[in-house]
N, CA, C and O atoms as a CHARMM CRD file, in Angstrom:
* protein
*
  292
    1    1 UNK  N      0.83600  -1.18400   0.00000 PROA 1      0.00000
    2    1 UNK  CA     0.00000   0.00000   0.00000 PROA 1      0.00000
    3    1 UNK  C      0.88200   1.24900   0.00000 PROA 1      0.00000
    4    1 UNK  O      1.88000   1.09100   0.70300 PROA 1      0.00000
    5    2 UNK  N      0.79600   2.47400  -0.60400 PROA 2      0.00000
    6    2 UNK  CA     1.51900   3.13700  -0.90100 PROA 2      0.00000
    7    2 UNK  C      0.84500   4.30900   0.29800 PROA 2      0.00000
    8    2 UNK  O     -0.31100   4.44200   0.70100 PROA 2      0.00000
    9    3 UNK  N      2.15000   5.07600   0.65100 PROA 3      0.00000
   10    3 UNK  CA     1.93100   5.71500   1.42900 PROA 3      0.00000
   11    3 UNK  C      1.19100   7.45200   1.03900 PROA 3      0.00000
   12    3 UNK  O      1.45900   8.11300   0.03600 PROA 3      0.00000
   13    4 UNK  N      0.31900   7.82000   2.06600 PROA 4      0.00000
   14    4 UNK  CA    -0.52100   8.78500   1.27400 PROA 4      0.00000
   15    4 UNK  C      0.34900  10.16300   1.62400 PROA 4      0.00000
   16    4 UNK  O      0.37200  11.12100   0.85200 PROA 4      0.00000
   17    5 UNK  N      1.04500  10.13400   2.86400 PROA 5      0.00000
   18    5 UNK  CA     2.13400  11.53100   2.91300 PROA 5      0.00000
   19    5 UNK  C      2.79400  11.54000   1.54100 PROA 5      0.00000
   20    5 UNK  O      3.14400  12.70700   1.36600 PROA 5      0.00000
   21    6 UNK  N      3.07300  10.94000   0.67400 PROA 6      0.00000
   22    6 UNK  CA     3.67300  11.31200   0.12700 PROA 6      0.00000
   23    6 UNK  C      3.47700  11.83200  -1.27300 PROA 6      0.00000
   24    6 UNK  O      4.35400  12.30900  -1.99300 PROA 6      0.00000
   25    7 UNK  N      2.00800  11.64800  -1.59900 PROA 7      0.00000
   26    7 UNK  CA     1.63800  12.17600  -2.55300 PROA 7      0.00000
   27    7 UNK  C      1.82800  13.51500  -2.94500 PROA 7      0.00000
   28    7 UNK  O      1.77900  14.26400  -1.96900 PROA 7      0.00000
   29    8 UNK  N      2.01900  14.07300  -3.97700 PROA 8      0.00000
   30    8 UNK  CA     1.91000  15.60300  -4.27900 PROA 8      0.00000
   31    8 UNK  C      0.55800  16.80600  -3.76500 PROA 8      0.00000
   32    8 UNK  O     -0.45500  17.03400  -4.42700 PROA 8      0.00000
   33    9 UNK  N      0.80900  17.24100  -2.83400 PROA 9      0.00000
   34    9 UNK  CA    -0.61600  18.06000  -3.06500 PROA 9      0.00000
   35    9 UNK  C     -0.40800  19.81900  -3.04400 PROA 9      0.00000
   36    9 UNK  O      0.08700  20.58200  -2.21400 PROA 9      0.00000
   37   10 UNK  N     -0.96600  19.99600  -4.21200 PROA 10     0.00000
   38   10 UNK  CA    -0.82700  21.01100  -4.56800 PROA 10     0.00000
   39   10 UNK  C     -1.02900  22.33100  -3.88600 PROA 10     0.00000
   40   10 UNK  O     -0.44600  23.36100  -4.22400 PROA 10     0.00000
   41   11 UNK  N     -2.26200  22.19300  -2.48300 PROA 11     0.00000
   42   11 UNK  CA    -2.65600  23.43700  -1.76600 PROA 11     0.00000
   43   11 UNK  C     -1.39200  23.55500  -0.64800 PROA 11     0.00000
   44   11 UNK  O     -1.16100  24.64300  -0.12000 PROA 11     0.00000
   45   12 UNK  N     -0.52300  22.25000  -0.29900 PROA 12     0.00000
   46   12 UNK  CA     0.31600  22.32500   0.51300 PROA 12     0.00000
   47   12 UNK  C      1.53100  23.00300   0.15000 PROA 12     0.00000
   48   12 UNK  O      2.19900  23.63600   0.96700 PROA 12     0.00000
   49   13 UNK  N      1.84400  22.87100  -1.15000 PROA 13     0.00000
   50   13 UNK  CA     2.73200  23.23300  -1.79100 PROA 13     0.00000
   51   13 UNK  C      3.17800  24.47100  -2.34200 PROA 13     0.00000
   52   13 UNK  O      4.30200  24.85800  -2.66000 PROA 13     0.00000
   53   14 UNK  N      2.04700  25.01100  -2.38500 PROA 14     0.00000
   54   14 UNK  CA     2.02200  26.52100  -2.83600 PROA 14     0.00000
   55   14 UNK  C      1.91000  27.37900  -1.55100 PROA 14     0.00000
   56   14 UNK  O      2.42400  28.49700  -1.58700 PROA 14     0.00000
   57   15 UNK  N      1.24400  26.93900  -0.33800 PROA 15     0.00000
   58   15 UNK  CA     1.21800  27.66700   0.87500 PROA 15     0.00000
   59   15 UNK  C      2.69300  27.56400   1.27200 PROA 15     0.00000
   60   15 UNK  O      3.35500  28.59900   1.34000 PROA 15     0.00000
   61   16 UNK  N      3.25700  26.35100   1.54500 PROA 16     0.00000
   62   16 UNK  CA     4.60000  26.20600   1.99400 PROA 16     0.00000
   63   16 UNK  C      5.62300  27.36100   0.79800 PROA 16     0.00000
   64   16 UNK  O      6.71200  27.83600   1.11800 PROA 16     0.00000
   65   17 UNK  N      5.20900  27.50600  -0.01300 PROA 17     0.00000
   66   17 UNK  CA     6.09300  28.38400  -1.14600 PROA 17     0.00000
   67   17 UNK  C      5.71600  29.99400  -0.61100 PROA 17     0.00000
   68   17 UNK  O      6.65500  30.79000  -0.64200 PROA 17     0.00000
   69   18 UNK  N      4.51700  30.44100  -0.17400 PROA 18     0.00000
   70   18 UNK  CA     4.18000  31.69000  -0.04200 PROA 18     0.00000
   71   18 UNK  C      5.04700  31.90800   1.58900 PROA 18     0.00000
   72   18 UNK  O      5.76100  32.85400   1.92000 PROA 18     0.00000
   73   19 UNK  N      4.70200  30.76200   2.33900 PROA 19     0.00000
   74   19 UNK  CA     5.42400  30.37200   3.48400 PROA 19     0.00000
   75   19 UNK  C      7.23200  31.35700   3.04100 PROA 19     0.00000
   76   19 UNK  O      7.62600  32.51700   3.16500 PROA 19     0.00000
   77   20 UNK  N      7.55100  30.66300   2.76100 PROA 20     0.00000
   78   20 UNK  CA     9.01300  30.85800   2.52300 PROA 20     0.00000
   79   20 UNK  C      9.37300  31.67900   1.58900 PROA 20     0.00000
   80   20 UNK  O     10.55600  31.68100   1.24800 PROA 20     0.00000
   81   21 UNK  N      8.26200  32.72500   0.84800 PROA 21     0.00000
   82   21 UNK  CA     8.60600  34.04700   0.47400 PROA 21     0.00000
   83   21 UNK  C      8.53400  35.15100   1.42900 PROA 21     0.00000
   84   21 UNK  O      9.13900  36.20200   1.21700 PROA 21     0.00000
   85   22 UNK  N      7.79700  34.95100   2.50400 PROA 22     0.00000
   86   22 UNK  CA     7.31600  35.94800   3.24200 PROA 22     0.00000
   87   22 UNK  C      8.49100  35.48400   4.49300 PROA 22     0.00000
   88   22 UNK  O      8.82900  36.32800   5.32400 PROA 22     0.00000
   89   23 UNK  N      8.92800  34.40700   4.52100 PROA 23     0.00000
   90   23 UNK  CA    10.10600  33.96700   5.22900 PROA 23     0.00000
   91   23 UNK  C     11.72300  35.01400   4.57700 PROA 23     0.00000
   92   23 UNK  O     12.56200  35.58500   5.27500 PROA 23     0.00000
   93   24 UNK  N     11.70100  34.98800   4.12200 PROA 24     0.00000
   94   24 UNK  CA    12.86700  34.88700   3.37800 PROA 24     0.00000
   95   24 UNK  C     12.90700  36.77100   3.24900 PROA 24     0.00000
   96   24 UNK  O     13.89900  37.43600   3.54700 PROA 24     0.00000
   97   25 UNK  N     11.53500  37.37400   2.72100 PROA 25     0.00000
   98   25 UNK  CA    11.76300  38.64100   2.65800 PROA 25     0.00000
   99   25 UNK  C     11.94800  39.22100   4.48400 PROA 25     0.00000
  100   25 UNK  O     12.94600  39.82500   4.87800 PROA 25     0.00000
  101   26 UNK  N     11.02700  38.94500   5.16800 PROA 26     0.00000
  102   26 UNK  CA    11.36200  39.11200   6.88600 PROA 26     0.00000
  103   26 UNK  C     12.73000  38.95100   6.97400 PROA 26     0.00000
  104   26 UNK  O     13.35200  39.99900   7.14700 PROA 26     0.00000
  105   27 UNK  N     13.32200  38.01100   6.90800 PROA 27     0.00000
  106   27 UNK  CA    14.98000  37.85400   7.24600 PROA 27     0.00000
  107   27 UNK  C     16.01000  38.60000   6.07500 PROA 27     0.00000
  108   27 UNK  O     17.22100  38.41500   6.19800 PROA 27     0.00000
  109   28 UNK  N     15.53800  39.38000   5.03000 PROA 28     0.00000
  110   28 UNK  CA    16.29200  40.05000   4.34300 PROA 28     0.00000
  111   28 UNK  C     16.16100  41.61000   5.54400 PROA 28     0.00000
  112   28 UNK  O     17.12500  42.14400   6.09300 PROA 28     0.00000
  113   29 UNK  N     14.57900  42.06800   5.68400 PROA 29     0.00000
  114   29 UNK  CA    14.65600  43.06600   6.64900 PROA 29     0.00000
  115   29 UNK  C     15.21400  43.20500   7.57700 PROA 29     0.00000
  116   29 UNK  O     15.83100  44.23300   7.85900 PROA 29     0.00000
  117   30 UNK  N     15.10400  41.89300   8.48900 PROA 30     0.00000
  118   30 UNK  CA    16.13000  41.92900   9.70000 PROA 30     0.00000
  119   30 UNK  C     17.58900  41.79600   9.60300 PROA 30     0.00000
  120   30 UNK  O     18.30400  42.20000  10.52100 PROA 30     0.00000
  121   31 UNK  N     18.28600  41.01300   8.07800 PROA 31     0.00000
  122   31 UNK  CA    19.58400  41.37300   8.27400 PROA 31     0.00000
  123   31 UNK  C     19.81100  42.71900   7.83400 PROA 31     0.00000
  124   31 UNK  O     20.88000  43.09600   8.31300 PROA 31     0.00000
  125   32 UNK  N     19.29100  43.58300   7.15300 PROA 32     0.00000
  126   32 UNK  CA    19.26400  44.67900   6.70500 PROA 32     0.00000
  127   32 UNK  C     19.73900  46.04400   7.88100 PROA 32     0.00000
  128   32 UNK  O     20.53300  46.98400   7.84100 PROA 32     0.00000
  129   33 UNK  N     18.70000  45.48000   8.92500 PROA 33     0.00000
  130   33 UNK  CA    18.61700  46.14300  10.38300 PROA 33     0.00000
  131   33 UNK  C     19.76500  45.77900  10.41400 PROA 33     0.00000
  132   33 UNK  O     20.68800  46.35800   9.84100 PROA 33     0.00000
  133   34 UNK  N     19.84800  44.89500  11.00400 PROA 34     0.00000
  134   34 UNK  CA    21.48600  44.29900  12.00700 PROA 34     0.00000
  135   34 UNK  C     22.67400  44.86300  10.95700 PROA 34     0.00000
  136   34 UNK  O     23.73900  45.04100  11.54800 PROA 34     0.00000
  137   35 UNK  N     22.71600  45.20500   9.41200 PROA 35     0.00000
  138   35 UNK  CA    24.06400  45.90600   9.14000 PROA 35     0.00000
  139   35 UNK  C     23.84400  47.52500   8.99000 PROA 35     0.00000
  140   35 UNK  O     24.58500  48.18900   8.26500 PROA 35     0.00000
  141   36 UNK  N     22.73100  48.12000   9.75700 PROA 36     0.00000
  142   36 UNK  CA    22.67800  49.27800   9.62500 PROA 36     0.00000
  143   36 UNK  C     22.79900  49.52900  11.24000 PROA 36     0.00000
  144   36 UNK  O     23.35500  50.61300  11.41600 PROA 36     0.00000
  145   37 UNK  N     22.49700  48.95300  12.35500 PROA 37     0.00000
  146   37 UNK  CA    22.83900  49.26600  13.44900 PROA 37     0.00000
  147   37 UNK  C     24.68700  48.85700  13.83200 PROA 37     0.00000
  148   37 UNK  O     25.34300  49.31500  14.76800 PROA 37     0.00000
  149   38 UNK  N     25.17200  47.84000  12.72400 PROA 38     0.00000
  150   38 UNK  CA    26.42600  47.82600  13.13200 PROA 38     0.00000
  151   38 UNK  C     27.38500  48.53300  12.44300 PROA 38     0.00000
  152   38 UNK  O     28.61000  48.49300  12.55500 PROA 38     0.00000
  153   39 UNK  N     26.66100  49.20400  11.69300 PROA 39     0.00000
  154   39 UNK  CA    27.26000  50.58800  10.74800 PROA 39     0.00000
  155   39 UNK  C     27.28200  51.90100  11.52600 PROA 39     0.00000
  156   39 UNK  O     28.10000  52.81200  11.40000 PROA 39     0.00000
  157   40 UNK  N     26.35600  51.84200  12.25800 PROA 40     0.00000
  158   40 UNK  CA    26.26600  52.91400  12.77900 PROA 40     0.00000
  159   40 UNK  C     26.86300  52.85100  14.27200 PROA 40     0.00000
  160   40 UNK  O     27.49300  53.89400  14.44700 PROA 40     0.00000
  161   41 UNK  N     26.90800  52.08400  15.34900 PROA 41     0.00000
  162   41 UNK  CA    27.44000  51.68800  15.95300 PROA 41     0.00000
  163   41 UNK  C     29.23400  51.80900  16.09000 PROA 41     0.00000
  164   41 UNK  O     29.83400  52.24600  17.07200 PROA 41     0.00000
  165   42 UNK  N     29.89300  51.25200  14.72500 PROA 42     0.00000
  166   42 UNK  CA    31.30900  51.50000  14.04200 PROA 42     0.00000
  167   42 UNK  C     31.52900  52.79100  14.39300 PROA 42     0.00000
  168   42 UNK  O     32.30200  53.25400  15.23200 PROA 42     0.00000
  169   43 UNK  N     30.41000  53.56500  13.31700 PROA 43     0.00000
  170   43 UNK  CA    30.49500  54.92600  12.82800 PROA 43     0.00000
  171   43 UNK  C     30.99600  55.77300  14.11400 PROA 43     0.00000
  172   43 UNK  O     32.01700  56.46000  14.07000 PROA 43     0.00000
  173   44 UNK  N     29.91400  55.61900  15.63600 PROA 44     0.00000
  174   44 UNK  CA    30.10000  55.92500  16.50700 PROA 44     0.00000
  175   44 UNK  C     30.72700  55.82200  17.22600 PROA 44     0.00000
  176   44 UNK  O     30.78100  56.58700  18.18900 PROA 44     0.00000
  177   45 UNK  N     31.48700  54.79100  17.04500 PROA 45     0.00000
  178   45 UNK  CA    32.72700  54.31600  18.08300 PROA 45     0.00000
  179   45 UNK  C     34.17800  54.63200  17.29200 PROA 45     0.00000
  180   45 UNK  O     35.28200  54.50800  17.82400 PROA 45     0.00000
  181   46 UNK  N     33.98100  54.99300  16.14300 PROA 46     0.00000
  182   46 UNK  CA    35.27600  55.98000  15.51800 PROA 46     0.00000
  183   46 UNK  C     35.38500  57.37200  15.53800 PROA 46     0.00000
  184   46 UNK  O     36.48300  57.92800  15.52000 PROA 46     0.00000
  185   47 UNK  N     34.44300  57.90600  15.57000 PROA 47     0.00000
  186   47 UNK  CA    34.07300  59.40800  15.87500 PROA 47     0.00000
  187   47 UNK  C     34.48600  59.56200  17.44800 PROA 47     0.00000
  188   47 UNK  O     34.93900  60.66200  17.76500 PROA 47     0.00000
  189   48 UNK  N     34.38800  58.69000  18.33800 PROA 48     0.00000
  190   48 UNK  CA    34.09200  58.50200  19.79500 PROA 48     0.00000
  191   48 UNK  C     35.98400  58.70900  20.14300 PROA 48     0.00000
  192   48 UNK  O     36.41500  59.52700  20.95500 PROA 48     0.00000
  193   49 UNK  N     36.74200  57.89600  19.43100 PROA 49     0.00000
  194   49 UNK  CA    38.20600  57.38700  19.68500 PROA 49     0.00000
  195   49 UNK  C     38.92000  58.56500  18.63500 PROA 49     0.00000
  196   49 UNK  O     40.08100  58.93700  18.80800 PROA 49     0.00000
  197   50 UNK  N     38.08600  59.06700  17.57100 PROA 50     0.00000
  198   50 UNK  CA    39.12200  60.01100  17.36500 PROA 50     0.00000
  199   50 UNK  C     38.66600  61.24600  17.80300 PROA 50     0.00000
  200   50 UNK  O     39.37100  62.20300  17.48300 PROA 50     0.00000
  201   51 UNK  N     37.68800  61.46600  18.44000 PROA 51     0.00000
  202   51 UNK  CA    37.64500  62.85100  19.30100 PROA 51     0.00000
  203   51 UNK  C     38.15700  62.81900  20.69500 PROA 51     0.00000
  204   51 UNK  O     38.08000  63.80800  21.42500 PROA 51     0.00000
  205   52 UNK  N     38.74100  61.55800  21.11500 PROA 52     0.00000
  206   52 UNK  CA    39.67800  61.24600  22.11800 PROA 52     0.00000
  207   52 UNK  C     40.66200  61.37000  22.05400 PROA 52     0.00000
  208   52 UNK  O     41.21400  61.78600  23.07200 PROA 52     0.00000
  209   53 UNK  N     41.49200  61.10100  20.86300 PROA 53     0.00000
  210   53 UNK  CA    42.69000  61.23700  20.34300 PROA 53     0.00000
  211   53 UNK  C     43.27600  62.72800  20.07700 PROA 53     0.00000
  212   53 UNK  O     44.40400  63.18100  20.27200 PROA 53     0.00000
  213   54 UNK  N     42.20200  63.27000  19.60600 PROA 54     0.00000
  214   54 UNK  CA    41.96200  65.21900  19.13200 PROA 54     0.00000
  215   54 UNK  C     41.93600  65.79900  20.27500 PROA 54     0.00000
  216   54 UNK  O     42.68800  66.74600  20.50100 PROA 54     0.00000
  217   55 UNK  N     40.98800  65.29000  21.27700 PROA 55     0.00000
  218   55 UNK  CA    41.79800  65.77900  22.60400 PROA 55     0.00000
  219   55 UNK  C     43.07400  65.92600  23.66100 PROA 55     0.00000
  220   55 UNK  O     43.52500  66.73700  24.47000 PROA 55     0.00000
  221   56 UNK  N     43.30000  64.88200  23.23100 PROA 56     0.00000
  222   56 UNK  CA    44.52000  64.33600  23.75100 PROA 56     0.00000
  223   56 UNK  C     45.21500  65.07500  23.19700 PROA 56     0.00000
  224   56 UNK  O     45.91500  65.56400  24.08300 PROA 56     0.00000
  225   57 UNK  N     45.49200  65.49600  22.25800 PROA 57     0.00000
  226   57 UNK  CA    46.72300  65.71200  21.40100 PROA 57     0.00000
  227   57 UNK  C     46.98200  67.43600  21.24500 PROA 57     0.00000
  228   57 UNK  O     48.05600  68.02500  21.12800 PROA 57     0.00000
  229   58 UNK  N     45.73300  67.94000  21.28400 PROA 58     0.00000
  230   58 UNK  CA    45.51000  69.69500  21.50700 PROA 58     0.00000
  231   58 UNK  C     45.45200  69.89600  23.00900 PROA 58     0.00000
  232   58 UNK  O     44.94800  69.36600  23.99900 PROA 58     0.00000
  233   59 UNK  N     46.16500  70.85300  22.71000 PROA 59     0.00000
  234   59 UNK  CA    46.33700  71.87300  23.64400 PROA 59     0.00000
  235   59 UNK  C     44.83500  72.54500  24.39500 PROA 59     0.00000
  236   59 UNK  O     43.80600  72.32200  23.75700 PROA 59     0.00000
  237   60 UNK  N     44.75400  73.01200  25.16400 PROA 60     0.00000
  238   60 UNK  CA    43.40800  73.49300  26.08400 PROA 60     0.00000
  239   60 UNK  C     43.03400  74.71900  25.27100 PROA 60     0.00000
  240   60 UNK  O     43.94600  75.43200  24.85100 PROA 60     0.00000
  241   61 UNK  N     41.93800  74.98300  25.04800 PROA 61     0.00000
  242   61 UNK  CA    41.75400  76.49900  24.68400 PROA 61     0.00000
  243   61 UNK  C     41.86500  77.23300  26.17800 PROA 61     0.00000
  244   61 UNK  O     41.47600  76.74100  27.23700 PROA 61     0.00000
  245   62 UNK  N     42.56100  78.66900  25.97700 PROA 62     0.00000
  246   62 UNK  CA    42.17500  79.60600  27.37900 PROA 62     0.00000
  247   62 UNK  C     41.30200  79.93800  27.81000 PROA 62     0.00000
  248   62 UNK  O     40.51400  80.45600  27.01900 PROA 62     0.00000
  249   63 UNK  N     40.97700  79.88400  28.92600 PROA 63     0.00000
  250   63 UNK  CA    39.62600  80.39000  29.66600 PROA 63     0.00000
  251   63 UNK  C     39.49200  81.77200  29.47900 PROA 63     0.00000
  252   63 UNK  O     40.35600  82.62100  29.69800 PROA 63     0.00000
  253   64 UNK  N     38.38200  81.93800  29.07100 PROA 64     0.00000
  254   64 UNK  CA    37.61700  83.46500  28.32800 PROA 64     0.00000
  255   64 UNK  C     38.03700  83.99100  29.87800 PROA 64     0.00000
  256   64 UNK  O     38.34200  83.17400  30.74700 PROA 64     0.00000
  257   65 UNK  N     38.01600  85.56900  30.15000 PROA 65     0.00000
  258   65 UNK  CA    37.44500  85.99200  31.40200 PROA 65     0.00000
  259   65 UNK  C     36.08000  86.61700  31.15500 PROA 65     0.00000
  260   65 UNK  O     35.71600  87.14700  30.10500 PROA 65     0.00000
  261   66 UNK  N     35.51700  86.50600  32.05700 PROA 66     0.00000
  262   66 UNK  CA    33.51600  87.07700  32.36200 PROA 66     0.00000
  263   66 UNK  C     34.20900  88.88700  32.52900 PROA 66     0.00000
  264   66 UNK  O     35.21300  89.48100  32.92300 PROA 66     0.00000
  265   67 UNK  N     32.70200  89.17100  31.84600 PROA 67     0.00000
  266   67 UNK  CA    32.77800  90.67000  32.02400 PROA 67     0.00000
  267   67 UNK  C     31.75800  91.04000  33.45300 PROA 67     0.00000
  268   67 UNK  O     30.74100  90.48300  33.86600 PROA 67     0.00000
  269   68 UNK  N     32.37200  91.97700  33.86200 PROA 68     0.00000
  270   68 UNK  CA    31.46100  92.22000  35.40400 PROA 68     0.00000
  271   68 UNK  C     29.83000  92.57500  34.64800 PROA 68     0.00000
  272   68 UNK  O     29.33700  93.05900  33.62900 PROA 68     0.00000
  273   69 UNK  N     29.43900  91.92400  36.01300 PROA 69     0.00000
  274   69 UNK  CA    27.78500  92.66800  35.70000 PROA 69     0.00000
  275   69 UNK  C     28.13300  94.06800  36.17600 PROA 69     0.00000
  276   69 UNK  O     29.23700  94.44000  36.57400 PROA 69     0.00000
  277   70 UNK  N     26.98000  94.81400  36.07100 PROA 70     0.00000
  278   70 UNK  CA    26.33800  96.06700  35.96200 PROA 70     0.00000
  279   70 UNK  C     25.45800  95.52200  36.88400 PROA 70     0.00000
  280   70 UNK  O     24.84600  94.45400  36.91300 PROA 70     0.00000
  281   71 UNK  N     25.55700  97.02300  38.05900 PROA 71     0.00000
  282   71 UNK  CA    24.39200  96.75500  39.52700 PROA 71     0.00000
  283   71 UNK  C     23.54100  98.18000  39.18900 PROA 71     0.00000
  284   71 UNK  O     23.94500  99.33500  39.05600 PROA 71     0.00000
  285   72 UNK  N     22.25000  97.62000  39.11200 PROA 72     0.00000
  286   72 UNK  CA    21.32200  98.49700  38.66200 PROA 72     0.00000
  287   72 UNK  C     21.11400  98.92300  39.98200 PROA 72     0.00000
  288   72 UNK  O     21.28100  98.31800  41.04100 PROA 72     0.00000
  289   73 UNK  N     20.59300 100.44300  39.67300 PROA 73     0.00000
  290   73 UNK  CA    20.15700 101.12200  41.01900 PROA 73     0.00000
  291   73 UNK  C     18.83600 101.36000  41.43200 PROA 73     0.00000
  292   73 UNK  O     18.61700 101.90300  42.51500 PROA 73     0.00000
């Protein structure tokens, strides 16, 4: 007797196919995410080390002096 799983059926086949388009586009979005947060992330952590470095390396600006207030009468 031949087994009936194994027949072709066509409504299974096309759901499992829509299945794994809507699969497949979801996980294009989410890797999409994950190389735009680790782009940006990079981005931020090089900006971060060379404005550390730019500090480091310059000199202080001088402290302005304040102009006196004015005492109203």
């Amino acid at each position: 007797m031949k087994n009936p799983w194994l027949k072709k059926n066509p409504m299974l086949s096309m759901w499992l196919s829509g299945a794994n388009a809507a699969a497949g586009a979801a996980r294009g979005r989410a890797v999409a995410e994950g190389r735009r947060q680790t782009a940006t992330a990079a981005a931020a952590m090089t900006k971060a080390a060379t404005d550390a470095w730019i500090a480091a390396l310059t000199p202080p600006k001088p402290a302005r002096k304040r102009a006196a207030r004015r005492r109203s009468k």
